[in-house]
Legacy VTK file of the C-alpha trace (Angstrom):
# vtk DataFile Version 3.0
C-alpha trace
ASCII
DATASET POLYDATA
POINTS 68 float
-49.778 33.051 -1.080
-46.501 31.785 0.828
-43.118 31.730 -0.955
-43.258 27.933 -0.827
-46.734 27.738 -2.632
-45.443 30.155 -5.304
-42.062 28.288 -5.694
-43.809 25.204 -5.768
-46.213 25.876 -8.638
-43.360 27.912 -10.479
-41.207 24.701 -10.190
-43.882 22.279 -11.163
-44.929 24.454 -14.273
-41.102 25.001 -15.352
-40.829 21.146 -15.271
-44.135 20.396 -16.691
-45.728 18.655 -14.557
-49.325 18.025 -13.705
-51.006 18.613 -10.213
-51.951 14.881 -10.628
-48.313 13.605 -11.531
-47.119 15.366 -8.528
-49.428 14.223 -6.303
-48.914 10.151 -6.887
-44.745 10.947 -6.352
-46.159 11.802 -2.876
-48.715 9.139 -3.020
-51.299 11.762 -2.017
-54.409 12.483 -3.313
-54.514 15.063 -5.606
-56.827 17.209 -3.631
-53.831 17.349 -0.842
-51.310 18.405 -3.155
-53.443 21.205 -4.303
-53.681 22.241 -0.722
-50.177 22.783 -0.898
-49.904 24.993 -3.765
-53.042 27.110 -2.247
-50.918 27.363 0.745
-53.648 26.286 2.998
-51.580 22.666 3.818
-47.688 22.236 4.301
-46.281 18.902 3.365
-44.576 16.478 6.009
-41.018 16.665 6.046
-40.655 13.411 3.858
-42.788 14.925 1.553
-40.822 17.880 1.666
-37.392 16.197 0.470
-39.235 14.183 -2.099
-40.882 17.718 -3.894
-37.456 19.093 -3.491
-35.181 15.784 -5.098
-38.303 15.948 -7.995
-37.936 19.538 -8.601
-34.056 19.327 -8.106
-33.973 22.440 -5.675
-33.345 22.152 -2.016
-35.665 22.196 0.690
-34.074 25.861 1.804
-35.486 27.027 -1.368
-38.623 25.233 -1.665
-39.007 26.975 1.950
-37.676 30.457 0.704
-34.403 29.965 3.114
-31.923 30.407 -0.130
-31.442 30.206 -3.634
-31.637 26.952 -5.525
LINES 1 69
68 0 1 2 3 4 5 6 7 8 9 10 11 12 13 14 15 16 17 18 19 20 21 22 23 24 25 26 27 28 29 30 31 32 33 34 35 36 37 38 39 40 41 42 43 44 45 46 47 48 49 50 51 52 53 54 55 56 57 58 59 60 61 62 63 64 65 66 67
């Protein structure tokens, strides 16, 4: 598992949210966004900065680059 599925999931259980919740911010399907925490799918870069402004890290964290 990549640092960015790991941080993802970590972020998304710290701030209670569901898989499903997550996925309509991205206005994905849920199955896509679950690709993303299995690692096996990385997000566009849009859907990059909207995970990180919902989370409230940065994208260099999300991606393992730095610290929050």
């Amino acid at each position: 598992m990549s640092i960015f599925s790991k941080r993802l999931i970590e972020l998304r259980k710290l701030n209670k949210y569901t898989q499903r919740y997550m996925a309509t911010l991205l206005d994905i399907k849920q199955s896509s966004y679950l690709r993303y925490e299995n690692g096996t799918a990385e997000p566009t870069h849009a859907n990059l900065v909207k995970l990180a402004d919902a989370l409230d890290v940065s994208t260099d964290y999300l991606l393992g680059r730095g610290e929050y």
